[in-house]
N, C-alpha and C positions, 0 to 999 in steps of 0.2 A: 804487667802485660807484656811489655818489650823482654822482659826475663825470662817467660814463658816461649816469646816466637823465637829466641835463639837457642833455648834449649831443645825445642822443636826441632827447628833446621840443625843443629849439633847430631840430632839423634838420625834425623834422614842420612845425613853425610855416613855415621855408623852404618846403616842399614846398607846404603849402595857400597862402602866396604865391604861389606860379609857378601852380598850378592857375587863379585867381583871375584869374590876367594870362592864361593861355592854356589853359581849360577843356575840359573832354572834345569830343567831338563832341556837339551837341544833338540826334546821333539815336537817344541815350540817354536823351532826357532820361521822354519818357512814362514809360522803367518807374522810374527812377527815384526819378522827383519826384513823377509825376501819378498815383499809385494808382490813383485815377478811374477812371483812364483804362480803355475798354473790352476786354476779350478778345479776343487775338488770334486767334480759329478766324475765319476767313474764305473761302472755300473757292467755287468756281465748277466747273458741271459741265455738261455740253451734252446731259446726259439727268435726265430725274427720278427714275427708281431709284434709280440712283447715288449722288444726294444725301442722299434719304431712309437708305438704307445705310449711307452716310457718318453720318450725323445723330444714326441711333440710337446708334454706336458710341461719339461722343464723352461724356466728362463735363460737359461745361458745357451748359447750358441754350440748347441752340441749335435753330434754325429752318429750314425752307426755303424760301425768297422766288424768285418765280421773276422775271425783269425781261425785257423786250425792247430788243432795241438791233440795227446793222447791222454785220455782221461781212464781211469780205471781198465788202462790197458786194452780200451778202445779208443778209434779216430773220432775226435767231435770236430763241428764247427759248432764255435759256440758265437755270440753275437755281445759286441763294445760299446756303449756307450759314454760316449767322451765329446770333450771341444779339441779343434785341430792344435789348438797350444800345448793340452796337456798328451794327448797321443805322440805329437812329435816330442816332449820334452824325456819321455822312459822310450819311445821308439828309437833312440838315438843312447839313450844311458844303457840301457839291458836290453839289446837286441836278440839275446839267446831265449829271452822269456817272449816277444813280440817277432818272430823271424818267419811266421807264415802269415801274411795281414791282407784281408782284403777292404777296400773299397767298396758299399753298399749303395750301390747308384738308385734313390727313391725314385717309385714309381712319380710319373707324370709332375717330377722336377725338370725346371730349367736344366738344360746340362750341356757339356762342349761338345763337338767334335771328336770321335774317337775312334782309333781303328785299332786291330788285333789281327797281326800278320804272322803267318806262320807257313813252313814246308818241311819234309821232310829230305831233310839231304842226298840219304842213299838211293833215293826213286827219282831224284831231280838234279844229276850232276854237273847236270849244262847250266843252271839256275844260280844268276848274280845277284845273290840277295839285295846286296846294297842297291842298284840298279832299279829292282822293284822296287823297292822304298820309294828311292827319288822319282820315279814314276808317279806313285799312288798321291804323294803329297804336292808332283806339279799338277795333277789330272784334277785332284780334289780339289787344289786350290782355283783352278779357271773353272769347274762347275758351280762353285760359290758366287766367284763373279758373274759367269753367266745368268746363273739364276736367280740368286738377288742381290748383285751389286758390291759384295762384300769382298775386301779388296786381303788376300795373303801370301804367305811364302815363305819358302822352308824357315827363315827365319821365326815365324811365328809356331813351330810344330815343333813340343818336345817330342824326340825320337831316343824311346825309353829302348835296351838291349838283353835279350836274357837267353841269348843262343845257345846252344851246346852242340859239340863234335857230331850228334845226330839229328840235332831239330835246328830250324832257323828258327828266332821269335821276334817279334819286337813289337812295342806299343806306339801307335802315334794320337799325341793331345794334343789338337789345334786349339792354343790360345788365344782367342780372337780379342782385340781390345774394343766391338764395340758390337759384338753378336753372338747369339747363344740360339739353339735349339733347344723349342717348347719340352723336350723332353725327347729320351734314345728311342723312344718307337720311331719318333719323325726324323732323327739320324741314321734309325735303318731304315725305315721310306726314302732319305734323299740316296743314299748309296747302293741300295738297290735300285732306285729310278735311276741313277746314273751306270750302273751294272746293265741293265734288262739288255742289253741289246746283245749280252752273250748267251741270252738264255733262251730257249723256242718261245716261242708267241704263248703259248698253253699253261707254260711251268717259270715259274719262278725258282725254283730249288735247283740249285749246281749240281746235283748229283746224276743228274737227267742226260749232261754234256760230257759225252766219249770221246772227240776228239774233236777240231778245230773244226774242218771239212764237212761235218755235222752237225756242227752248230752251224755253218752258216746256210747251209743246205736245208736246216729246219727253217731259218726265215730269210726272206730276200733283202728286208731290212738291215740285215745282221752284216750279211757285207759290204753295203756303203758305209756302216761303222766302223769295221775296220778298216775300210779305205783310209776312212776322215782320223781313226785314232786306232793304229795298227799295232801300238802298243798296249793294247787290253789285252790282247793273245797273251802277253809276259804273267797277266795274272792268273792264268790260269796253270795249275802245277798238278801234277801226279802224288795220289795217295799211297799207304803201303804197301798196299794190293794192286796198283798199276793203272788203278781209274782216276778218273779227271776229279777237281776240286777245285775251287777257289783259293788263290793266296791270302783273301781278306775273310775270315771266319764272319760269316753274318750271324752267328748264334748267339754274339752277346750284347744284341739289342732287344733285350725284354724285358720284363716289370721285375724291379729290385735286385738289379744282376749284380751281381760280385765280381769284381774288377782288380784282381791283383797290383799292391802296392808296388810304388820305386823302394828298392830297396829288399824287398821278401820275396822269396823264394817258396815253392811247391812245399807241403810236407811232405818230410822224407826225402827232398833234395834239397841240396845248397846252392843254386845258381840261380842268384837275384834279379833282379831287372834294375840296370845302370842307365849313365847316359852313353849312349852309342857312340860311336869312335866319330861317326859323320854326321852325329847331331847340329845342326846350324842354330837350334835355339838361344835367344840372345837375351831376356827376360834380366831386366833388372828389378834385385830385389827393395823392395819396400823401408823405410829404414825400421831400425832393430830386426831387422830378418834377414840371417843370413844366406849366403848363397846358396846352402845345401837345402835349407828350410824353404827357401824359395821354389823350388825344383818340384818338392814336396806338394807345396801348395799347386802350383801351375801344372799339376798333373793329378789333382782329385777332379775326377769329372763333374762332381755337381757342385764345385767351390765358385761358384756362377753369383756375382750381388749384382742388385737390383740398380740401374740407373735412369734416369728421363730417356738417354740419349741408348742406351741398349737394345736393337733391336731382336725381337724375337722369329726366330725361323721356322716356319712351318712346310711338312712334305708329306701330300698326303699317300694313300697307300698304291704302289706301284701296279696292282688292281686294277681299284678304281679312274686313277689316273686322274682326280681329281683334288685338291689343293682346299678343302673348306672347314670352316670353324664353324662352333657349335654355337648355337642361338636358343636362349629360354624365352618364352613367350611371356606374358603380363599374366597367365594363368601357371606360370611354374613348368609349360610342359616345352621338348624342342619344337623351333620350328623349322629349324631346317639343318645341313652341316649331317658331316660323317666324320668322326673322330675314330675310329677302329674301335667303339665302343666307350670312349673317352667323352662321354657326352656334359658331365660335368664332372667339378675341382673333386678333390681329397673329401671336401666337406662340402655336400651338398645343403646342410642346413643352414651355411653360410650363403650359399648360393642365393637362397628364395628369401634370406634373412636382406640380401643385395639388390635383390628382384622387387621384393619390396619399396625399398627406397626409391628405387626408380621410375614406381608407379604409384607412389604417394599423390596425392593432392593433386588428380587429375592428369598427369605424364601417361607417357604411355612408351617408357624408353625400355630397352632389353639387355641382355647381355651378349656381346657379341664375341667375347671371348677370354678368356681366363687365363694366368701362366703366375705357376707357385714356385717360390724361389725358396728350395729348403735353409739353407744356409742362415736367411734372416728370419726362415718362418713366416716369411711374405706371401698373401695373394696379391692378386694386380687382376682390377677389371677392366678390360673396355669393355665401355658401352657403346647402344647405339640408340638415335632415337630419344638419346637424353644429354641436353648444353648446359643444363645449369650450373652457374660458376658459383661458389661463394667469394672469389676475390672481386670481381664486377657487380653481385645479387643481382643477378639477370641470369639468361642462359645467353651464351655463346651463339651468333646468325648462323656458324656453322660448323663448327669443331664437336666432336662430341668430348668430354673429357672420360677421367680412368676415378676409378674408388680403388683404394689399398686397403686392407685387413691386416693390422699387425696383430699374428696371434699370440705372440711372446707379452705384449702390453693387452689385449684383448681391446680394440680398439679399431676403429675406420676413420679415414681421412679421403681426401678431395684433391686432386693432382688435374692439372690439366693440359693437355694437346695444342691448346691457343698461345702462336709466340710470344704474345707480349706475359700473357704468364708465365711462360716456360723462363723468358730472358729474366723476371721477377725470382723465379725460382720458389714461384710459389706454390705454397702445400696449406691447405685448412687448418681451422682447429682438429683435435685429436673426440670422436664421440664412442663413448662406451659401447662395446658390445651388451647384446640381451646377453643374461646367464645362461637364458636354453640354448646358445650357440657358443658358448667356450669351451675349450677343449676340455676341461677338469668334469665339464657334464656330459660331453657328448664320449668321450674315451672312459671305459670304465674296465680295469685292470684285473685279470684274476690272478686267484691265488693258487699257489702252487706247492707240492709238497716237499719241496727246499728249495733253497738257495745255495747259490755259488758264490765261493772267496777266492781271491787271489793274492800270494804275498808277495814279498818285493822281488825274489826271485822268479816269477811268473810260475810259480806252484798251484793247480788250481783244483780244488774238493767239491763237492756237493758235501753240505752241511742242513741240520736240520733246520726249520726258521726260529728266529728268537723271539716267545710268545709274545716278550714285554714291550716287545716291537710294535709301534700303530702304524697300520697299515695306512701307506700313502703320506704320512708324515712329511712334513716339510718344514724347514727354518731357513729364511732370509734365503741367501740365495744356494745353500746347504743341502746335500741331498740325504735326509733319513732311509735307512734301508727298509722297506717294506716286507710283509709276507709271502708277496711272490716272490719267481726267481732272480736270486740279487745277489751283489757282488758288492766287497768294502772295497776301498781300494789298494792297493798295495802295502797293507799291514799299518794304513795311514787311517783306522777310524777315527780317529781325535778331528783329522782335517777334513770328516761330513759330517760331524756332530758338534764341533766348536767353534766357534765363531771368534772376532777377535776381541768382543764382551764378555765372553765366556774367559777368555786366560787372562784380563786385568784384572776377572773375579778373583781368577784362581788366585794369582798373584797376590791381590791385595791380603788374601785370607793364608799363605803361605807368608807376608809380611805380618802380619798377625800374629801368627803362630810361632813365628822366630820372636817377635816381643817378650808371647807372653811367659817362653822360655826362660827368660831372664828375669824379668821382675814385672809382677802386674803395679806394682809402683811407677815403674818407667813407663807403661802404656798408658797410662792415666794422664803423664804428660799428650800423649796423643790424644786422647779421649777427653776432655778435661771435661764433657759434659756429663762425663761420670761422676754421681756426686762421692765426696770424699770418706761419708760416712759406710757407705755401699762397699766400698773402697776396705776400708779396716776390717769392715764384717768379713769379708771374703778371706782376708787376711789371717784375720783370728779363725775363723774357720778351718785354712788350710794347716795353722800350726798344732790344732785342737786334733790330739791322738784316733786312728778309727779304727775300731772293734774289729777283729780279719775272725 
């Protein structure tokens, strides 16, 4: 027995020789070796549904990026799905294949502060750009305070730069550390409420306003604001036709907007968006993330996570002029609130799935407000009209608390508003979602008459679909390509279809095979539940002459 396990060990010692001398294939090696290494969901689609679809469905923390590039010698935008580890890790290796990228800010996500400055130089020669900047982000920063409290300053505002000899441009993303807007409708509610007072009483739209002396003469209002802040006049700048505009573009506060990355440039031009020569932003990065990948991060607008102490900002429409959240009643219908049509979440079956809970067993609590953080694939409810704790099994004399919906685990838990929980840090058990309200039932994907590939050099085809494909497939946390429109990823199918079970199969059976090369006598050492006589037969067999 002891002459059998050294001949054993003898023979492994042989094998990881020969491996050594002639190694697997290196397109092994990321899962192997490199942990790191980012997540294989990669995924390309020539519509934005689709992705989004797609997006919600997966487990891993993924995104939708949308890029332009020329396909069949037309302009596409086509649409990314990915996690910010693996975008940033080829955004940065082949930026000639990823050099026009944007930012797909989802509807009625958490998301930051953001603004989108631009003029055009030859119609505004008097106009110091830098000047306006630091205007916009000390003005923005004391309307935050004034309004709810939230304390900033240029230190906290990456000020992104993408100017040319004809255009001024530049991005500003207020990093807030301990606040976020409900979503960019209510980013452009708050900065239009803080704008109105350039615009006539009638019109909201800049393009109404000719000159200064007319705007103020359309409302009487207009000129004790610029008494009080007489540098608003600075934001207004001349178009290329000679007529008034605004410095601050309000057109990219709307549902699913495309937000061009740090880093990418227009197609068809090369002038990227940098950090600005007079950026103050001070952001230290997180550890294992570098300074450039920080930047990265601190400038996607809806890279917004969820914390107890995060508060949510809401503004409601410059209209209205009033500030209110949406309320479902115990029969599922509103009972009050104006959301601009936002009257409930992404998932409304989630909603009355919530609404339920609340009116179980004689309650009579509601929902008083909602806010989806795409990033975790989190909802978050307050309630109202409902205390009951599960860390005291009582309701709370006066706190309401919050329900969370993780959609990535399909899953609800129990948070609560009352300090002594909050300082607990406590969070319920985890309870399953119904099936009739998880994403995999309620998203249902079509099919399309191909799919898209991209290989490592960002080359990208429409290709037919491959029949033998099951549509919607999925392995661990792996994504199979489906029959809709679908993308492998960077000539990398092995790394959405193999797992790291799948290459010690390979592996073992590739040891195997080197064995049985040599002698099935010597594999029998490995095998030895091979009986011996089996053993000969095969033997005598393979020396036994065969008819051709």
């Amino acid at each position: 027995m002891k002459r059998n396990w050294l001949e054993k060990c003898k023979k492994v010692e042989e094998l990881a020789s020969q491996y050594k001398r002639h190694p697997l294939s290196s397109a092994y090696l990321p899962k192997l070796f490199r942990v790191w290494q980012p997540s294989s969901v990669w995924r390309l689609f020539p519509r934005q549904d689709p992705a989004f679809q797609f997006a919600k469905t997966c487990k891993e923390d993924v995104h939708v990026f949308a890029l332009e590039t020329v396909l069949d010698e037309m302009e596409r935008r086509l649409y990314l799905v990915t996690t910010y580890t693996e975008f940033w890790y080829y955004y940065i290796k082949h930026p000639e294949s990823l050099a026009h990228c944007y930012e797909v800010i989802p509807a009625d996500t958490v998301c930051k502060l953001y603004f989108d400055l631009e003029f055009y130089k030859p119609a505004n020669p008097g106009a110091d750009g830098r000047e306006m900047v630091a205007f916009v982000i000390e003005f923005f920063s004391r309307k935050l305070e004034e309004c709810f409290g939230v304390k900033s300053s240029a230190e906290c505002v990456l000020n992104l730069d993408s100017s040319t000899e004809e255009k001024f441009s530049r991005h500003l993303i207020f990093v807030l550390a301990n606040a976020a807007f409900k979503d960019n409708i209510h980013v452009g509610n708050f900065i239009k409420t803080a704008l109105k007072p350039l615009f006539p009483v009638s019109e909201c739209t800049v393009p109404s306003i000719k000159d200064n002396t007319a705007a103020e003469s359309a409302c009487p209002a207009i000129q004790n604001v610029f008494e009080k802040d007489r540098g608003l006049s600075s934001l207004l700048v001349h178009d290329r036709k000679g007529g008034k505009q605004l410095f601050i573009d309000l057109g990219v506060y709307t549902k699913n907007r495309n937000f061009r990355l740090y880093r990418s440039s227009k197609l068809g031009k090369n002038v990227v968006f940098e950090l600005a020569e007079d950026n103050k932003f001070c952001g230290k990065p997180p550890k294992h993330v570098s300074a450039e990948e920080n930047i990265f991060l601190c400038s996607l607008i809806s890279n917004v996570r969820f914390t107890d102490s995060l508060r949510i900002l809401t503004c409601g429409s410059p209209e209205s002029g009033k500030n209110e959240s949406a309320r479902l009643s115990p029969g599922g219908t509103i009972i009050s609130g104006s959301m601009k049509g936002y009257r409930v979440s992404p998932y409304p079956e989630i909603d009355y799935f919530i609404l339920s809970i609340l009116t179980r067993e004689g309650f009579r609590g509601g929902i008083r407000q909602w806010n989806y953080f795409f990033v975790e694939e989190l909802l978050v409810y307050d309630t109202i009209d409902y205390r009951w704790c599960e860390n005291i099994g009582r309701a709370h004399k006066s706190n309401n608390v919050m329900l969370l919906v993780d959609l990535k685990r399909e899953v609800w838990y129990q948070k609560c508003y009352d300090p002594v929980c909050r300082a607990q840090d406590f969070k319920s058990d985890s309870y399953p979602l119904p099936p009739e309200v998880c994403l995999p039932f309620i998203l249902k994907e079509e099919d399309e008459e191909f799919f898209l590939t991209m290989d490592e050099n960002g080359n990208i085809r429409e290709s037919k679909p491959n029949v033998l494909l099951a549509e919607g497939q999925r392995t661990g946390g792996s994504v199979v390509p489906s029959l809709e429109e679908n993308l492998q990823t960077c000539d990398r199918d092995w790394e959405n279809d193999i797992d790291d079970a799948c290459i010690a199969e390979a592996a073992e059976d590739a040891e195997l095979a080197d064995v049985a090369a040599h002698s099935l006598v010597d594999w029998s050492l490995q095998r030895s539940d091979i009986p011996d006589e089996l053993l000969l037969e095969a033997l005598n067999e393979q020396e036994t002459p065969v008819d051709t």
